[in-house]
N, C-alpha and C positions, 0 to 999 in steps of 0.2 A: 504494500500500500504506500503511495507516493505520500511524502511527508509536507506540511507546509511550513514553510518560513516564516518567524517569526514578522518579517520584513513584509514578506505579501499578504501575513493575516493584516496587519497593520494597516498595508492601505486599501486591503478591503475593506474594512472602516469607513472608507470616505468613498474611494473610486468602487463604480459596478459598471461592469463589461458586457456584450455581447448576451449567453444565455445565464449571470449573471441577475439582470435586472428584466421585465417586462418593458418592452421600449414602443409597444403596439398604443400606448396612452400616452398620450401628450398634457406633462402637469399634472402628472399619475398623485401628487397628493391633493390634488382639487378635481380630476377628471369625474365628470357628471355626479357630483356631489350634491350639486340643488335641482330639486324635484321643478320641474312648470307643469303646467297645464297642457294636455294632450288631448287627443279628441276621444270621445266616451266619456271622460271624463264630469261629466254634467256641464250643464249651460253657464259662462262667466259672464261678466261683460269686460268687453275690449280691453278695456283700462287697466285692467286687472290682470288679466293674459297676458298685455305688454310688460306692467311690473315684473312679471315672473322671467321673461328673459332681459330685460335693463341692464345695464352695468358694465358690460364688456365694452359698451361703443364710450362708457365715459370714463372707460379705462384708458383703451386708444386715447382719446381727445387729450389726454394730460401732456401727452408727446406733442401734439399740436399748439402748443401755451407754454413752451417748458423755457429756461433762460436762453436759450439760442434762438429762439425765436424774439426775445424780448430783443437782442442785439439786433438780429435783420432789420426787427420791426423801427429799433430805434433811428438807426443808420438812415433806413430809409424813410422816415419822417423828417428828420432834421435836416437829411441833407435835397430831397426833392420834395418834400411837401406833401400834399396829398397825391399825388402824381403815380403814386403805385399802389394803391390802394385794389386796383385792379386784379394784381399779382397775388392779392391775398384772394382774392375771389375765385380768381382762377386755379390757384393750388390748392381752396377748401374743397371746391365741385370736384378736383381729381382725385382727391383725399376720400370723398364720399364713393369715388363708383371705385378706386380701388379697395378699399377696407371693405366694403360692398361683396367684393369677389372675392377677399379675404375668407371674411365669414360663411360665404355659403360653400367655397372650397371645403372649409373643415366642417359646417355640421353634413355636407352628404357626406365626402371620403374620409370621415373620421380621422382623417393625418393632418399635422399642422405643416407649414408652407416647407420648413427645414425637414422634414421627414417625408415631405412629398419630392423634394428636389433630391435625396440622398437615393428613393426609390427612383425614380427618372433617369438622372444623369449615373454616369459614367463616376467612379471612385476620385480620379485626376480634377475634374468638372465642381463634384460636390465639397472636397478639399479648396478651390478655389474660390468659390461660393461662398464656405463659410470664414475663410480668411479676411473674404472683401469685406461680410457682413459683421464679423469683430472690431475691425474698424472703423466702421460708422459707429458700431456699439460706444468703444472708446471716445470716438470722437463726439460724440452725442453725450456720454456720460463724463465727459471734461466741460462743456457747458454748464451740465447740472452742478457739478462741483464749483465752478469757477460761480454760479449764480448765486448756491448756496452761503458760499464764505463772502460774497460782497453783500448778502441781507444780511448774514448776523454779524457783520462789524458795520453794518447802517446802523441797525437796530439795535446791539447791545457793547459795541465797540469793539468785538473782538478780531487781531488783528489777522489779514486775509491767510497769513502762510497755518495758524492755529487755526482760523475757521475752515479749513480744508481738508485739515486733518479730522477735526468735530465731526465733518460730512460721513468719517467712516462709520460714524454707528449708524449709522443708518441703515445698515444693513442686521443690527441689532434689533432695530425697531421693526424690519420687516419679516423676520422672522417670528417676531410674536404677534404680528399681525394675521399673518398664514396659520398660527398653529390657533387662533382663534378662529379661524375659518374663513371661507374666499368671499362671501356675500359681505360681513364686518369689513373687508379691505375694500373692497367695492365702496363703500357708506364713508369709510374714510376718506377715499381717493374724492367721490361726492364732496362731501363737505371741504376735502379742500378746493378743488376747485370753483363750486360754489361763490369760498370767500374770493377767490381772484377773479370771478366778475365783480361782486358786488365792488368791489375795492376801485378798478376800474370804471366803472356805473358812476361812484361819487366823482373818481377827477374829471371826467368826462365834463360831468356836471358840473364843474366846477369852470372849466377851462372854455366852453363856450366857443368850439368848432367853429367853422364857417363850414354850415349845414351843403349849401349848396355846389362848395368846393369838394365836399366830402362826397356829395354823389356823383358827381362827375368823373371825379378821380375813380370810383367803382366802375362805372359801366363801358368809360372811354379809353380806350388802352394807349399809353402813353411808354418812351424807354427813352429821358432826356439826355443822355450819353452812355460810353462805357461802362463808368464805373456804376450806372444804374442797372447794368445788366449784372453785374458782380451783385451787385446786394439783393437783384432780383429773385438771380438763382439762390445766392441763400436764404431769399424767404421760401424758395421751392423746396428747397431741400430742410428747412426746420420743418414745414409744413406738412410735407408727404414723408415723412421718414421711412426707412426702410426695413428697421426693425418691428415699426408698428405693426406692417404686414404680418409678417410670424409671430409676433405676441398675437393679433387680433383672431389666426386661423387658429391658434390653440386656446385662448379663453371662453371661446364658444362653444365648446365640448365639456366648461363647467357644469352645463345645464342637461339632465337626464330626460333629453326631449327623445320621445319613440321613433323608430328609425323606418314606419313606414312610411310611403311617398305624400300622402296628408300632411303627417305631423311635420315631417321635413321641409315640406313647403311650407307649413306656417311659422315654422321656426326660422325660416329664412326671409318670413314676410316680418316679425316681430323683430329681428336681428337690426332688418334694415329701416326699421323706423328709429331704433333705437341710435344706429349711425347717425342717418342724418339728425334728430334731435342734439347728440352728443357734440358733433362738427360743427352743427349751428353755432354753439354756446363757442368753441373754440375759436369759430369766426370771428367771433362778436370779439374776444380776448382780445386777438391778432390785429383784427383792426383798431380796438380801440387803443391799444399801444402806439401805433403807428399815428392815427389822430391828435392822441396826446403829443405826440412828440412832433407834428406839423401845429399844432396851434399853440404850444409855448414858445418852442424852440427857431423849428424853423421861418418863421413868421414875428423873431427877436432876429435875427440871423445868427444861428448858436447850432453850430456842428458837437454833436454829442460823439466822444469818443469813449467814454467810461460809463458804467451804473453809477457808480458812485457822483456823478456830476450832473447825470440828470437825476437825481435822488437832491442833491443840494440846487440846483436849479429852480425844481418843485416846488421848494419852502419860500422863497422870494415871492414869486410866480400867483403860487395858490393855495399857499399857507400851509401851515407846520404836519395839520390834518392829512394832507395831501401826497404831503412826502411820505412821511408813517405809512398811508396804505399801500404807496409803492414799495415801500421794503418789507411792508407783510405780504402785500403781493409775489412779490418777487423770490422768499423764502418761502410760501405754499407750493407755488411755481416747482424750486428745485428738488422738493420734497416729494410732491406728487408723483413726479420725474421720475426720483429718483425708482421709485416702487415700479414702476411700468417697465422702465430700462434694463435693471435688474431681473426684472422676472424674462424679458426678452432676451436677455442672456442664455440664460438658464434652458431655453425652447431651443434656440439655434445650437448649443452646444450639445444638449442631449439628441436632438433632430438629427442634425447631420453627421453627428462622431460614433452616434450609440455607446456613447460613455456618461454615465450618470456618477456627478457629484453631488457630496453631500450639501442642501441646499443653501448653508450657512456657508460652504467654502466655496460656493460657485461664487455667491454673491460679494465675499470678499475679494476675489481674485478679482472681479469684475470692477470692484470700487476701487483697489488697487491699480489699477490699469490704469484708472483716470488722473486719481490722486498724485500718482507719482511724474505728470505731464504737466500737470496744472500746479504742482509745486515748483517744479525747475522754471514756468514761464512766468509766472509771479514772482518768482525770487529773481528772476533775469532784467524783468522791467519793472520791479519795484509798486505793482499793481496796477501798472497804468494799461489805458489801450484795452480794458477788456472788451468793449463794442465790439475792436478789431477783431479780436481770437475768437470771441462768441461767433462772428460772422464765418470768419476763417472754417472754426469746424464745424458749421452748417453746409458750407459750398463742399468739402469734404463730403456728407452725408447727400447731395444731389450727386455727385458721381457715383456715388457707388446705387443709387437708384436704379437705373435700368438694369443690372444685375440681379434685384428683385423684383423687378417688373416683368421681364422676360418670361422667367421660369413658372410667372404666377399667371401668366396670360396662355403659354403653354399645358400649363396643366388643368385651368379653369377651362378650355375651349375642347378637352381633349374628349370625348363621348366617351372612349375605354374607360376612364376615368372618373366619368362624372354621370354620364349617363342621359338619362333626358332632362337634367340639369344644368346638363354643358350650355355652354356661353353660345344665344345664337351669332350668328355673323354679324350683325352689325354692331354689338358688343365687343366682336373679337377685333373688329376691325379699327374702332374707335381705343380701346384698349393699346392695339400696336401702335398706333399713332401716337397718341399718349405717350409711349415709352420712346418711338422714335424721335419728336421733339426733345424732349430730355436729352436725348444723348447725343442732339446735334449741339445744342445749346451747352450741352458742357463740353464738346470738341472743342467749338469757338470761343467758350473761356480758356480754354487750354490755350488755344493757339494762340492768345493774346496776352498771356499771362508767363506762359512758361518757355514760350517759342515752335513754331514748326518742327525743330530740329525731337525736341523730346517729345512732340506729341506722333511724331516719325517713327522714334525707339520704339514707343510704345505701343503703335500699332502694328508693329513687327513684328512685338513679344505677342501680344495676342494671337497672331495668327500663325507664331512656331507653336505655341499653346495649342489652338487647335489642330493643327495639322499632326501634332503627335498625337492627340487621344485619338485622331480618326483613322491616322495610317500604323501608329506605330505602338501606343498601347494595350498588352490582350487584356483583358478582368482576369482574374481567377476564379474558378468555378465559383456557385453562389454567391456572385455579384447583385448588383442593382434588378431590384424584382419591381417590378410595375404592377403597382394594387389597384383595384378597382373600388367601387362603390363597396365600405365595411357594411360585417352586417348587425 
């Protein structure tokens, strides 16, 4: 009898492999945990029905509000006005029809988007997949942390390279949230974003927009230079994030909705009201950030490069009250954040690796990642500039977009797949398109930003990339199995 080491009992402890762990459930300690309403069930009304699947889309939405988007947003208020207000409209609507196909991806094929692309592609394929999507992770959860330590040294003084450190319990606090159950995290993530409308609501209020600049800038699409295209794509990219995707197709399988073709349709008609509701509220966020920051700032003529300066700008402006809910705002924000981010961690690395860690060490390695970026860049420039960096790793988070957009329009369109669910054509069509703007628009920030020369390299490396998994890689036996509709 083969003996085990003390070393591999050890980290079996933390790490489960292969036949190991169950890897068929995505979020196996929340998978369909909360009962809804299914049909037999007796007569509800609507409202009621909808409560029962709630939560997941204003799970998403936290991603949509989080500090990197507070930077896009500020950026481009100060510096062009209401003038891109547009851009917020047009990356909510795409936010809406992809989380859209998010959700109903995972309640028919039961797999979240990371365990639908590991079955799909090829091992070389799904390895680079979840590479790209760790770094949006990172760069997405250097936001939160950079957002985090500049509200609590608004708010209670402490200095930024400590409050970033502070940021790592957070994954202390999300763990007792979880072992309390997934609907309580829900309620939490609710109430906080909740308070970052109403927070928003009052300086709104206070600040006395020019109403009719602010429609205009919504419905007329305007790009008054360059660099309005840089801050653009980083509203696309805070907006549509990429991890939201695979958080959004795994928290919908919290709910033990019946899996015949009824229930499933209305679990997907319940899902997506609950989207657009959720996105709505995020709209509202996104824009009224953006508003504030065109009718204090830009219309004083005041380029906001830090939080911390439209936080002190505020209090002149529109009083003491004003500024306060911006940095309560702004610490719900990285908070919320930070629980959404975390948990989407956690999805892509069990999804694609079929390696399960313990959920307390996933989430610190995760918070670690960020921490240890956002301390060397703060200590570099002495906290200045963070608008900059907030923006920086949102344009980060639009490229690696179509890499989740692709796979998720591939496998939602695919009938083996989905069945009489699948995506008709003019969804799939609208969908491709979607993702091919994206990735011309960040070619052309490439070419602008970084030069021809490297945006040359790097479409060379792609295509030695693929031209080895199609000529020159075998699988080995029990490779990438292609699942259809669970049952």
């Amino acid at each position: 009898m083969a003996s085990t080491s003390p070393r591999s009992s050890l980290l079996s402890r933390f790490v489960s492999r292969g036949d190991q762990a169950d890897f068929t459930r995505s979020l196996p300690e929340a998978y369909r945990t909360l009962k809804v309403w299914q049909t037999g069930d007796g007569v509800r009304s609507p409202w009621r029905k909808w409560l029962g699947f709630a939560g997941p889309g204003f799970m998403v939405s936290v991603g949509y509000m989080d500090p990197g988007n507070w930077g896009t947003d500020l950026a481009g208020g100060s510096q062009f006005g209401y003038a891109l207000l547009w851009v917020i409209l047009a990356s909510n609507l795409m936010a809406i029809f992809l989380q859209r196909l998010c959700a109903r991806m995972g309640i028919v094929t039961g797999r979240d988007l990371a365990q639908s692309c590991r079955d799909y592609y090829s091992k070389p394929v799904a390895v680079a997949l979840w590479l790209l999507c760790e770094v949006a992770i990172i760069a997405c959860d250097l936001a939160e942390v950079v957002g985090s330590a500049v509200a609590l040294n608004l708010l209670v003084g402490i200095p930024l390279v400590w409050g970033v450190i502070v940021t790592g319990l957070d994954v202390l606090l999300l763990l007792l949230l979880i072992n309390l159950g997934f609907r309580k995290l829900e309620a939490v993530v609710i109430a906080l974003v909740t308070t970052i409308a109403l927070c928003f609501a009052y300086s709104i209020f206070l600040a006395r927009p020019d109403w009719t600049a602010v429609a205009l800038g919504t419905v007329i699409p305007s790009m008054p230079n360059t660099a309005a295209l840089l801050v653009s794509l980083g509203i696309l990219g805070a907006t549509v994030m990429p991890h939201n995707l695979y958080l959004h197709s795994s928290i919908v399988q919290t709910r033990a909705f019946g899996r015949n073709p009824a229930d499933m349709k209305a679990a997907i008609a319940y899902n997506t009201i609950d989207t657009v509701v959720a996105l709505g509220a995020a709209f509202f966020v996104n824009a009224a950030i953006l508003v504030l920051a065109a009718a204090v700032f830009w219309s004083g003529g005041i380029e906001v490069a830090e939080l911390q300066q439209a936080h002190e700008l505020l209090r002149p402006a529109l009083g003491g009250a004003a500024a306060t809910a911006f940095a309560v705002a702004l610490l719900c924000s990285g908070q919320s954040s930070t629980i959404t981010g975390t948990l989407a961690g956690q999805i892509v690395m069990e999804g694609f690796l079929k390696i399960r860690i313990q959920p307390w060490l996933r989430r610190l390695i995760t918070r670690l990642l960020a921490i240890i970026p956002a301390l060397a860049v703060i200590t570099a420039t002495g906290g200045k500039d963070t608008v900059e960096l907030l923006v920086i790793s949102q344009v980060v988070l639009s490229m690696q977009l179509p890499f989740a957009i692709y796979p998720l329009m591939m496998i939602t369109s695919s009938k083996k797949r989905m069945g009489a669910f699948a995506n008709p054509l003019p969804i799939t069509i609208l969908g491709y398109v979607i993702s091919t703007v994206i990735a011309v628009l960040n070619i052309y920030l490439l070419w602008n930003t970084i030069g021809p020369v490297w945006v040359g390299v790097a479409a060379l490396a792609m295509v030695a990339f693929a031209l080895y998994v199609k000529f020159i890689y075998v699988a080995a036996p029990g490779g990438p199995v292609v699942t259809g509709i669970s049952a």
